[in-house]
C-alpha positions in Angstrom: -6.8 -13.1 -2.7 -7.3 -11.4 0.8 -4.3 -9.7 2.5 -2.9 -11.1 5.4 -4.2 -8.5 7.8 -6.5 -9.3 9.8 -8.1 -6.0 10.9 -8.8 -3.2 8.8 -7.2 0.3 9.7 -10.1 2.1 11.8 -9.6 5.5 10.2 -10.3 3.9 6.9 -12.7 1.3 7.8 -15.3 4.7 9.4 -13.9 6.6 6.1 -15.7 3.1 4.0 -18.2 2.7 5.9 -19.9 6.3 5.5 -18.9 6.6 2.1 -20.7 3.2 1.1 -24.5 4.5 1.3 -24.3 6.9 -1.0 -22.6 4.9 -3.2 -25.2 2.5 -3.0 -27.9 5.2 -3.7 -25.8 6.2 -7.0 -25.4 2.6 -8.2 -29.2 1.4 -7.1 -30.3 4.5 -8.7 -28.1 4.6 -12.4 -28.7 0.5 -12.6 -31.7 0.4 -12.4 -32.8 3.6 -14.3 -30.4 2.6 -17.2 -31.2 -1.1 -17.1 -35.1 -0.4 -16.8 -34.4 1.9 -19.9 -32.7 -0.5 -22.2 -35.0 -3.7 -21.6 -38.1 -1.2 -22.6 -35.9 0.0 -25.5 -34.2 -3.0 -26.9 -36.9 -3.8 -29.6 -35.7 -0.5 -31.4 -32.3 -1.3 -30.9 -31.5 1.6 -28.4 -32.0 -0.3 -25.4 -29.5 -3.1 -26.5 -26.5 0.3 -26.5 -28.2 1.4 -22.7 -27.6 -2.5 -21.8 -24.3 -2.8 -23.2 -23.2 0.5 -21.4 -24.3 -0.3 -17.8 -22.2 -4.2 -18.4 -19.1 -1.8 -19.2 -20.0 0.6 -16.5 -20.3 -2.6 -13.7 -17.3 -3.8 -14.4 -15.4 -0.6 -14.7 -17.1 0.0 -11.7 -16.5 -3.0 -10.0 -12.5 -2.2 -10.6 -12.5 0.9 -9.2 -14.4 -0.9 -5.6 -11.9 -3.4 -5.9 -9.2 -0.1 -5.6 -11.7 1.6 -2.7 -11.4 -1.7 -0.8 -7.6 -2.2 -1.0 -7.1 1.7 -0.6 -9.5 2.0 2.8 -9.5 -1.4 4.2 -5.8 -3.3 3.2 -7.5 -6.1 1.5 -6.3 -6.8 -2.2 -8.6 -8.1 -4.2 -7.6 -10.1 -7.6 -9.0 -9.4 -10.8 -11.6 -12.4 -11.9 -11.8 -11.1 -15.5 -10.1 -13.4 -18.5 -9.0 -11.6 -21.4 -11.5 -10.9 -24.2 -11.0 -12.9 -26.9 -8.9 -11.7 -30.3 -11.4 -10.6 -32.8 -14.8 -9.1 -34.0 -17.1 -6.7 -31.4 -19.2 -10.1 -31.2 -16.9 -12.5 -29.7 -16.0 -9.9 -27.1 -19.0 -9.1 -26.2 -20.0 -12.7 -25.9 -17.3 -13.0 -23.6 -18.6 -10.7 -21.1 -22.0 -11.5 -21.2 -20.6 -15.4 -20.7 -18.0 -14.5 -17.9 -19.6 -15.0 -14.4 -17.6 -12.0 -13.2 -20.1 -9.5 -15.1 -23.4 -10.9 -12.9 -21.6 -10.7 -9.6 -19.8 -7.6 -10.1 -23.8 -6.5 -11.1 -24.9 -8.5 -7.9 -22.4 -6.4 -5.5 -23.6 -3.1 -6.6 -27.3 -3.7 -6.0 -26.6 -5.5 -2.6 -24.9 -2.2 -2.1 -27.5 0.4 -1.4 -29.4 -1.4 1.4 -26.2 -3.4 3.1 -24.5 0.6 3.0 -27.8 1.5 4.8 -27.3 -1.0 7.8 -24.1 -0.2 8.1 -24.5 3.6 8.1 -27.4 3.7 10.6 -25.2 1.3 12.9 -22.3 3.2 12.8 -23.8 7.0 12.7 -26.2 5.9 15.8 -23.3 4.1 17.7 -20.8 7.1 17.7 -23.4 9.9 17.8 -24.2 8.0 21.2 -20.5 7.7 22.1 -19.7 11.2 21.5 -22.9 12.7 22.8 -22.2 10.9 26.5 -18.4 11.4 26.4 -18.9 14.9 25.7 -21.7 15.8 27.9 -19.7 17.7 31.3 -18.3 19.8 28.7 -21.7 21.0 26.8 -24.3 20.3 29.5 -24.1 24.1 30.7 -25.5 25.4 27.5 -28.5 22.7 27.0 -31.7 24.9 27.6 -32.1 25.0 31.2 -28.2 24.7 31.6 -29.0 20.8 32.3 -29.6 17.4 30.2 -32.9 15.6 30.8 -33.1 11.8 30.2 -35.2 10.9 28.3 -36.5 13.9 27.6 -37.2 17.9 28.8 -40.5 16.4 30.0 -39.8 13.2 30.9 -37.6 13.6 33.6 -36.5 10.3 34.9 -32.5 11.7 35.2 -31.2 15.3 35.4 -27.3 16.1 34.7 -26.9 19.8 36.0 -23.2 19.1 37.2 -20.0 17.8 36.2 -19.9 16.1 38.6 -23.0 14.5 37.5 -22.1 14.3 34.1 -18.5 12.1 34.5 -20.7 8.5 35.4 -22.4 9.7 31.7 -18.9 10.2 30.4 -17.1 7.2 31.3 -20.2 5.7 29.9 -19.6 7.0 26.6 -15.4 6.2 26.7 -16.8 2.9 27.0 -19.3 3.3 23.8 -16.2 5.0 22.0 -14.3 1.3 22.2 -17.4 -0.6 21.4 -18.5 1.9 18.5 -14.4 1.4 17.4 -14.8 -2.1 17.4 -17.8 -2.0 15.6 -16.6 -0.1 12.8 -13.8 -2.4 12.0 -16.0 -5.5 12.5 -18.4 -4.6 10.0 -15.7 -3.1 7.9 -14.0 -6.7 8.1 -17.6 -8.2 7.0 -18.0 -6.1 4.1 -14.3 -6.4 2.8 -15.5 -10.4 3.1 -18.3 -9.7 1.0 -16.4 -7.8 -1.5 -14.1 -10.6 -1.7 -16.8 -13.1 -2.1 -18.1 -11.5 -4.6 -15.8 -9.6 -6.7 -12.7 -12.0 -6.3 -12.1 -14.6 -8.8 -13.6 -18.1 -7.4 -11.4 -21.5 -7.0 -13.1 -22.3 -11.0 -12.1 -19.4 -12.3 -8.4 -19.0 -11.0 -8.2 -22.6 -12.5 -9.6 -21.7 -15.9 -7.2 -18.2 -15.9 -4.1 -20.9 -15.2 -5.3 -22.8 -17.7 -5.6 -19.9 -20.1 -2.0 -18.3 -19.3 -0.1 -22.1 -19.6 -2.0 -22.2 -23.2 -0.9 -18.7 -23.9 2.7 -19.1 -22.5 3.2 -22.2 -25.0 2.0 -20.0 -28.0 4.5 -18.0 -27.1 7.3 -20.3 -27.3 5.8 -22.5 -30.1 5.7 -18.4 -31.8 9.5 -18.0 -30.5 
């Protein structure tokens, strides 16, 4: 389930957005050094505890993105996961490794690192620009030379040495500020889509978890 709202708060979405590539660093880096681990370690049994610990740390992760996403960006995000089934370690375990949750959740956090990398390139490069031409009849004075130098200090195609100068540069960058703004919440909105995709419960599974609660709802009464 997606919340009705269509755009995602701006101070959050730039909040999200820089906070997601090193977040995907952390999550490329443990999965894969954990998972690595456990598949060269499974025939003496240790690698079968590293493997079991990174399926509880995705999903435990995957809850607390679910919380990031609904805290940052206003988009609630249901739970996919049907309860474990009553018994031995065994079953339960055989009902994560069976639940199509567990791979997707898995799938999100490695599509994390370089889709975090995009956006944080996109976003730092657009507002650096914005705020670097906004700002320049304030800070032109104490550039070396007391001037700035497009493109370059020795390729001089433009020279700003006024503020007078500088304001054409400046309304420039009020008009990157808007764009850069509506950048951040666009691809905010496309990555609170992708979350959804792929940590939401699909159309089967919401059908299987009715199923599951009308079955345990009639225990219940035939118990009562």
């Amino acid at each position: 389930m997606v919340g009705e709202r269509r755009d995602p708060p701006f101070g959050g979405s730039l909040v999200f957005l820089l906070m997601n590539l090193p977040l995907g660093v952390l999550a490329f880096g443990l999965l894969t050094a954990f998972t690595a681990a456990g598949l060269g370690t499974a025939v003496v049994w240790v690698g079968v505890g590293l493997l079991a610990l990174v399926v509880l740390a995705v999903r435990g992760g995957a809850r607390l993105e679910r919380a990031r996403v609904y805290a940052l960006l206003d988009r609630y995000i249901d739970l996919p996961y049907l309860p474990l089934p009553a018994g031995k370690q065994a079953l339960r375990w055989k009902g994560r490794l069976k639940d199509p949750s567990t791979w997707r959740d898995l799938a999100y956090f490695f599509v994390l690192f370089p889709l975090g990398l995009v956006e944080f390139v996109l976003v730092t490069a657009f507002w650096a620009t914005s705020l670097a031409l906004a700002g320049l009849p304030v800070y032109f004075r104490w550039l070396p030379d007391g001037a700035y130098y497009f493109p370059s200090a020795d390729v001089r195609w433009l020279t700003v040495d006024s503020t007078v100068g500088a304001l054409p540069w400046a309304a420039l960058g009020v008009l990157f500020v808007a764009l850069s703004v509506a950048l951040t919440k666009a691809l905010a909105g496309l990555h609170a889509r992708l979350a959804n995709a792929l940590l939401a419960p699909t159309v089967a599974q919401r059908r299987r978890m009715e199923r599951w609660w009308e079955v345990a709802e009639e225990k219940n009464l035939v118990a009562g």
